[in-house]
VOBA-1610 file (N, C-alpha, C; in pm, whole numbers, padded with zeros to 5 digits, always signed):
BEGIN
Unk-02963+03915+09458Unk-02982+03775+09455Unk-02904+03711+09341Unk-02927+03781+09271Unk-02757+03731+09144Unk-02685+03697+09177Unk-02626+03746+09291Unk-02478+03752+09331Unk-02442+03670+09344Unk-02550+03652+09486Unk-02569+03495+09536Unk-02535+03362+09478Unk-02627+03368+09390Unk-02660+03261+09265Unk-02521+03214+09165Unk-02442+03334+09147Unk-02344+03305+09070Unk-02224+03253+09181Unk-02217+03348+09289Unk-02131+03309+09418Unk-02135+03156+09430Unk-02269+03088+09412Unk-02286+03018+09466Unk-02259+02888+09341Unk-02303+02924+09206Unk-02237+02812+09128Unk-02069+02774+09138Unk-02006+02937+09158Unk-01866+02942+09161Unk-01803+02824+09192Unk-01902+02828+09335Unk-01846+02783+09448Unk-01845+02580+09434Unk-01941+02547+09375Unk-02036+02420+09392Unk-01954+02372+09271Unk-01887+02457+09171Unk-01835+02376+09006Unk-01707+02457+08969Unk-01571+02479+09076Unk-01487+02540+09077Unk-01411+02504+08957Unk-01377+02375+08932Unk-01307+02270+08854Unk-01351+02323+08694Unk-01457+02262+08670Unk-01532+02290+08534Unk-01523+02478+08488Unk-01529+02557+08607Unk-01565+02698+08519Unk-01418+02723+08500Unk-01308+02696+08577Unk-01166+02699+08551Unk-01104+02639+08425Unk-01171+02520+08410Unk-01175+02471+08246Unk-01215+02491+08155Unk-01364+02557+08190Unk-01446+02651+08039Unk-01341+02788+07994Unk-01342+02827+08115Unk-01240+02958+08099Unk-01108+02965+08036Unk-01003+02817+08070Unk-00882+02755+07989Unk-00893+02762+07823Unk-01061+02683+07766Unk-01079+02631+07673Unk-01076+02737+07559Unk-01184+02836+07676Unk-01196+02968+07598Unk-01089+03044+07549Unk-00985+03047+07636Unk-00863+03114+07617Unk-00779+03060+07511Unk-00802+02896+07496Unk-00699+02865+07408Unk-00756+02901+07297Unk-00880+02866+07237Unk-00962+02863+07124Unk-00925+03060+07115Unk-00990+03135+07157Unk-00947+03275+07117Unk-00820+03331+07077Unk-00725+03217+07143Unk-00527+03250+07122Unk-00549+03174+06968Unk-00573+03051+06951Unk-00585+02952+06872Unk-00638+03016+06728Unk-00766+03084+06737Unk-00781+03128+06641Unk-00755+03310+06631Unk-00718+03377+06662Unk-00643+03498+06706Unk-00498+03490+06576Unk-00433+03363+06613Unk-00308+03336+06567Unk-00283+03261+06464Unk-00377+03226+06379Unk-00373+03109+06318Unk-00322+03147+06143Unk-00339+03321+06104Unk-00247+03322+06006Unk-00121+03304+06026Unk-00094+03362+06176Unk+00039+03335+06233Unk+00097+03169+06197Unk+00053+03086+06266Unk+00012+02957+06263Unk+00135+02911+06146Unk+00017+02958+06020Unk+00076+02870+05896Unk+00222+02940+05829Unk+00196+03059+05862Unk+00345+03119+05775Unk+00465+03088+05851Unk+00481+03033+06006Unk+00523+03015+06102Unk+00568+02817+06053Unk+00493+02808+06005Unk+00500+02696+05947Unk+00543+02644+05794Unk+00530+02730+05745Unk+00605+02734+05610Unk+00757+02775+05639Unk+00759+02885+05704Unk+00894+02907+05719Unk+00995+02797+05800Unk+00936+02729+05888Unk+00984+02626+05940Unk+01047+02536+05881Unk+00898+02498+05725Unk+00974+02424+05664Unk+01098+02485+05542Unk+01083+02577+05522Unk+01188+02610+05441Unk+01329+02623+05506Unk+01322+02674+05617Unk+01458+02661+05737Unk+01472+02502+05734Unk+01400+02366+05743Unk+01446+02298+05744Unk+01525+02234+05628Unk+01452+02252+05524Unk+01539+02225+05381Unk+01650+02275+05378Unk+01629+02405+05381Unk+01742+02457+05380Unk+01924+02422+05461Unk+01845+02371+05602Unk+01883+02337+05686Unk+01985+02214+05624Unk+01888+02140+05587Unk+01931+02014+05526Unk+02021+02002+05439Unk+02023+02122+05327Unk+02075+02155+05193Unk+02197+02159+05268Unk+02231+02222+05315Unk+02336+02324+05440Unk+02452+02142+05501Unk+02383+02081+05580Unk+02453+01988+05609Unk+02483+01884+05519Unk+02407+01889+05402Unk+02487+01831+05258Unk+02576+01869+05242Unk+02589+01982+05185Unk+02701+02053+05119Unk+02854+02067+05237Unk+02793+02076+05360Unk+02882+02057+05465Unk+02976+01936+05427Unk+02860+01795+05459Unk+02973+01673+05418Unk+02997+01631+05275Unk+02955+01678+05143Unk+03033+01662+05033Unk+03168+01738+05026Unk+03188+01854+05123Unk+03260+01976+05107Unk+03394+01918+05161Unk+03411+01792+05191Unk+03532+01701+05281Unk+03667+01754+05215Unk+03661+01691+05113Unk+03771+01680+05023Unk+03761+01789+04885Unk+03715+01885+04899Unk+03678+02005+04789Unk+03804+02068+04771Unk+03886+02087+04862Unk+04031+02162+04768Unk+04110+02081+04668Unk+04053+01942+04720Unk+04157+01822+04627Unk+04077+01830+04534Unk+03949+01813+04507Unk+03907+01783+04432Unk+03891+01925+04260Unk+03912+02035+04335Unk+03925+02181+04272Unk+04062+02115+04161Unk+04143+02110+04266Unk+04303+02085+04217Unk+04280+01974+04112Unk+04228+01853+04117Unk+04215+01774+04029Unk+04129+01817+03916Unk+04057+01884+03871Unk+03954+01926+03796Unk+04028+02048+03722Unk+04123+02143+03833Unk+04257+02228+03750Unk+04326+02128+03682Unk+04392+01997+03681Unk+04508+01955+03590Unk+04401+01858+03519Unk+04298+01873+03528Unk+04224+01826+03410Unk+04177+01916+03281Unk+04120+02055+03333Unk+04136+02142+03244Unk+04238+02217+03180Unk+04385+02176+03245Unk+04526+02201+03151Unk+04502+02090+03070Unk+04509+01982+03109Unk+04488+01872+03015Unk+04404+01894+02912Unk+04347+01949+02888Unk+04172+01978+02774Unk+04264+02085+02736Unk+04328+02210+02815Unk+04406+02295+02710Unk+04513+02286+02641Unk+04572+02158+02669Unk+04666+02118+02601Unk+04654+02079+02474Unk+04503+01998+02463Unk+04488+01963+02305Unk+04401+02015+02244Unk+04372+02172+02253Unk+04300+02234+02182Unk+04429+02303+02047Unk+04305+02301+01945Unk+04411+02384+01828Unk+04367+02544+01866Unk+04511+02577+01852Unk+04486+02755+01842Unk+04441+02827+01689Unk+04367+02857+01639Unk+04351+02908+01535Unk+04407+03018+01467Unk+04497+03081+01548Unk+04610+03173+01506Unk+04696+03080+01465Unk+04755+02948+01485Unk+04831+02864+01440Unk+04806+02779+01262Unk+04758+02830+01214Unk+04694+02777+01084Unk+04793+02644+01021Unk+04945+02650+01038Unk+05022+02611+00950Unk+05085+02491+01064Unk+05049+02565+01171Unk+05117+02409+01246Unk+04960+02290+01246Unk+04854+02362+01268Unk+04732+02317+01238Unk+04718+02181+01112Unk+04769+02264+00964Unk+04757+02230+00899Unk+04882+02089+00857Unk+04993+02164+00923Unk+05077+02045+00975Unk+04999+01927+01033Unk+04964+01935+01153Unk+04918+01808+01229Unk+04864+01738+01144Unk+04773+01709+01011Unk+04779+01616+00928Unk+04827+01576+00872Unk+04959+01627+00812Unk+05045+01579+00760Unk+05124+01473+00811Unk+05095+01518+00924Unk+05231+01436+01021Unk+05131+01288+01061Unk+05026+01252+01033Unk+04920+01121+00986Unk+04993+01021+00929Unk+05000+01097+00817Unk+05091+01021+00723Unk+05188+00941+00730Unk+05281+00944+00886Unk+05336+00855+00952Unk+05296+00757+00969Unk+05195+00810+01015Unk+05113+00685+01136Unk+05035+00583+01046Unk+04994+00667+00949Unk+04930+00554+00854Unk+04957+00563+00688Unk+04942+00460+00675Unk+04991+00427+00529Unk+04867+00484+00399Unk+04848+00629+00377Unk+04784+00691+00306Unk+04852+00820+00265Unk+04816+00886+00165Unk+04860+00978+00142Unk+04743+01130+00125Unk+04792+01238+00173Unk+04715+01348+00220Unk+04714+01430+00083Unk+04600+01454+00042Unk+04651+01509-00133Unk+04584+01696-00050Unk+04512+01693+00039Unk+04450+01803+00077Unk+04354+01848+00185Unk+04424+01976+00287Unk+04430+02031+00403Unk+04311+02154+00373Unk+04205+02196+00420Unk+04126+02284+00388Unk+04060+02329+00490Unk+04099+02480+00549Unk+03990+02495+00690Unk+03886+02552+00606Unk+03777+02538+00697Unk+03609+02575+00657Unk+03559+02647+00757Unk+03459+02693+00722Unk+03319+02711+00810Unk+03276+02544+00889Unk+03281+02567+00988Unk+03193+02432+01017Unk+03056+02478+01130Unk+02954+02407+01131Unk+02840+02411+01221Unk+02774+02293+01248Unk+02842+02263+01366Unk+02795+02148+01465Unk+02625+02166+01514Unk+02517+02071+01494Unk+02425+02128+01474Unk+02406+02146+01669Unk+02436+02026+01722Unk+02440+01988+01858Unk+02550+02051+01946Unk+02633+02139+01904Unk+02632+02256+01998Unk+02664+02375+01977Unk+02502+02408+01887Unk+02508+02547+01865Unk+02388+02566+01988Unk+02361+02705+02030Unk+02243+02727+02090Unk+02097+02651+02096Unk+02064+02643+01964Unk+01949+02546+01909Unk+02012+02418+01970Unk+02094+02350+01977Unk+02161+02248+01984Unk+02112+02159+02111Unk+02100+02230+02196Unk+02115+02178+02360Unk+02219+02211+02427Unk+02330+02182+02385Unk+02464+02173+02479Unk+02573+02276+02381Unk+02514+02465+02370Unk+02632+02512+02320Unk+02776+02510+02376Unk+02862+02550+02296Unk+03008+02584+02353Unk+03029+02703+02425Unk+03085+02730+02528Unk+03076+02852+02568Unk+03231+02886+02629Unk+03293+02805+02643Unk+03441+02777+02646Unk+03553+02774+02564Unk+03497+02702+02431Unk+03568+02682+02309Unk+03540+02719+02210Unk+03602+02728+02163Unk+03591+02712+01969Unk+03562+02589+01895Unk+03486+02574+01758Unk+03535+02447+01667Unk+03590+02508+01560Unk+03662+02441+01526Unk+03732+02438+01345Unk+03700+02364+01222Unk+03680+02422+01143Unk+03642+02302+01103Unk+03770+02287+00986Unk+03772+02166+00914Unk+03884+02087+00816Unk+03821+02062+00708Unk+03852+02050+00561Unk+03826+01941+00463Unk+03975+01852+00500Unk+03954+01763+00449Unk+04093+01640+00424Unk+04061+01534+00350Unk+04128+01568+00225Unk+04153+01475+00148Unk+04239+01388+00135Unk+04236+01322+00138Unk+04333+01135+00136Unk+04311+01067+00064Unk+04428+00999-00004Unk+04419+00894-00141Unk+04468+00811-00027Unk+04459+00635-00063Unk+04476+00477-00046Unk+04428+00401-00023Unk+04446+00271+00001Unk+04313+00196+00021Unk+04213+00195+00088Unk+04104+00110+00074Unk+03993+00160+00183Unk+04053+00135+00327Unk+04131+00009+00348Unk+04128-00021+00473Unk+04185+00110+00543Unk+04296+00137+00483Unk+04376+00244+00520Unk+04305+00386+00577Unk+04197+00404+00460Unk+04141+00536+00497Unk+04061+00515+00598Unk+04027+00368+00637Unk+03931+00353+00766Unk+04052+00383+00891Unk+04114+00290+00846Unk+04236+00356+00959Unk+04245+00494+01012Unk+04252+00519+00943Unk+04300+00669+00967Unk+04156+00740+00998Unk+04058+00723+00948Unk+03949+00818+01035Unk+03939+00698+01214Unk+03979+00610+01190Unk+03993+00521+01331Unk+04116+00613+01431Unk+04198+00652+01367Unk+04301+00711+01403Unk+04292+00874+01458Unk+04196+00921+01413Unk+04150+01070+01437Unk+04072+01065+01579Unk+04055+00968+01622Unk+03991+00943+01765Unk+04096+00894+01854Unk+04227+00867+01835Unk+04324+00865+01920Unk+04420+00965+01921Unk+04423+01050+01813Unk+04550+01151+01862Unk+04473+01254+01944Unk+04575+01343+01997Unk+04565+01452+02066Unk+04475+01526+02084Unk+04458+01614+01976Unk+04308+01698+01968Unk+04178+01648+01917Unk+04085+01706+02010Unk+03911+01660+01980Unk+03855+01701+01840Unk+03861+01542+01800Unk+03840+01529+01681Unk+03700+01464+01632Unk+03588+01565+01520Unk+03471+01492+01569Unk+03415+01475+01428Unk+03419+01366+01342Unk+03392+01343+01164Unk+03275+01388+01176Unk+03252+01471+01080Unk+03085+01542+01030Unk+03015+01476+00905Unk+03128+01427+00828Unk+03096+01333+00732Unk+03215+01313+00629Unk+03203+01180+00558Unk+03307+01134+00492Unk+03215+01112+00340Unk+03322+01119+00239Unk+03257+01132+00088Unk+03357+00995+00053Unk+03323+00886+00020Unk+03433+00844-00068Unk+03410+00758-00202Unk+03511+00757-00280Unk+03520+00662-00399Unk+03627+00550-00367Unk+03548+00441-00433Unk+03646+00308-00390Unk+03704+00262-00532Unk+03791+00233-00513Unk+03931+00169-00638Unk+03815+00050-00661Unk+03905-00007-00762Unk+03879-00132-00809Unk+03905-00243-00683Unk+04034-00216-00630Unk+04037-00384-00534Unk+04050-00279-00386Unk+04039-00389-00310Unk+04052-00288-00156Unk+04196-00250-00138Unk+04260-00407-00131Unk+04363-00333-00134Unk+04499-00273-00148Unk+04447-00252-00311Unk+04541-00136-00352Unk+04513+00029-00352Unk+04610+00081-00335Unk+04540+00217-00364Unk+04464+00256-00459Unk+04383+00395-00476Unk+04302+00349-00524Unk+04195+00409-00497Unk+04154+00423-00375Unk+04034+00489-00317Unk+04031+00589-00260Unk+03996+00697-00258Unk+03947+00813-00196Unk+03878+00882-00161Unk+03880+00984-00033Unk+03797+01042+00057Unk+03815+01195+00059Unk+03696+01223+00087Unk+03707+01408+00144Unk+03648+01378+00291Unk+03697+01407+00410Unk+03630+01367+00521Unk+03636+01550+00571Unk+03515+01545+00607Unk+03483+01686+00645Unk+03508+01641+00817Unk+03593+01719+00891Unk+03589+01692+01074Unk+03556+01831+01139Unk+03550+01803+01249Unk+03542+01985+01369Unk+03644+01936+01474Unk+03704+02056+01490Unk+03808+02020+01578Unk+03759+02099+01751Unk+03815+02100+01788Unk+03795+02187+01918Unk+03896+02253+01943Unk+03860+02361+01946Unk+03994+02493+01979Unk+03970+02609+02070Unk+04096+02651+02066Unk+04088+02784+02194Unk+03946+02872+02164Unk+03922+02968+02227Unk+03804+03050+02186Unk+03839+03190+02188Unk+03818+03245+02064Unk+03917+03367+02039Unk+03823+03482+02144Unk+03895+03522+02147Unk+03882+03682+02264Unk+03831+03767+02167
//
């Protein structure tokens, strides 16, 4: 008489037990799978970033050989005005040859120790490319003059960076008269 009975709900609620049975199935797949689920979903999203990262770099990547090439004759350019430190005397030359340019006179050329505090390691931004040098330079003439000329150390050639200036001033500005020890760092090759 069971049989019957169940035969007979089968029969009377075909719709509904076909749907309990669906529900059941999904909920048992549903939760069956559901560590599946999320790692399935993380990875998704990391394929999509990634994805994303991917078609960035695609369209910045347009013009990348030109831009290599330009960034090469920029770094000849930067090696062009580094001092070599095997060069001591042409080094020590290049201030002399100031003296052109401005109306002072160079009484004294002095390489040092120098330590840039801002790019040593501690610093933030070490060097890892270059060298510094460092200079004393002493100069007799007037003040204006000696302003000149540390004004002037920011337009020639090599990276030139004042660490500090000492000076005594004459009686009038300007006559000669006044003088400086200006301590600088230069930027140079980086020895091997």
């Amino acid at each position: 008489m069971n049989k019957e009975l169940i035969l007979g709900f089968i029969k009377r609620y075909p719709t509904a037990l076909i749907s309990a049975f669906v529900a059941l199935s999904c909920l048992i797949y549903i939760f069956g799978r559901g560590d599946l689920t999320t790692e399935l979903e993380a990875e998704e999203a990391s394929l999509s970033s990634r994805m994303t990262k991917l078609d960035a770099n695609n369209k910045n990547a347009v013009n990348l050989a030109g831009d290599v090439e330009g960034v090469e004759v920029l770094v000849e350019k930067i090696r062009a005005r580094l001092f070599d430190s095997e060069q001591r005397a042409v080094n020590t030359n290049f201030f002399y040859t100031l003296e052109e340019i401005v109306p002072i006179r160079i009484n004294g050329v002095s390489q040092t120790q120098v330590s840039v505090p801002s790019l040593t390691v501690n610093g933030g931004k070490p060097l890892e490319l270059y060298d510094t040098m460092g200079y004393d330079v002493i100069v007799e003439g007037s003040y204006p003059d000696i302003i000149l000329l540390m004004n002037e150390f920011s337009r020639v050639s090599p990276f030139i960076r004042i660490l500090g200036v000492q000076m005594s001033i004459g009686t009038e500005l300007k006559i000669s008269g006044s003088a400086a020890r200006i301590r600088i760092a230069i930027l140079a090759k980086k020895n091997s």
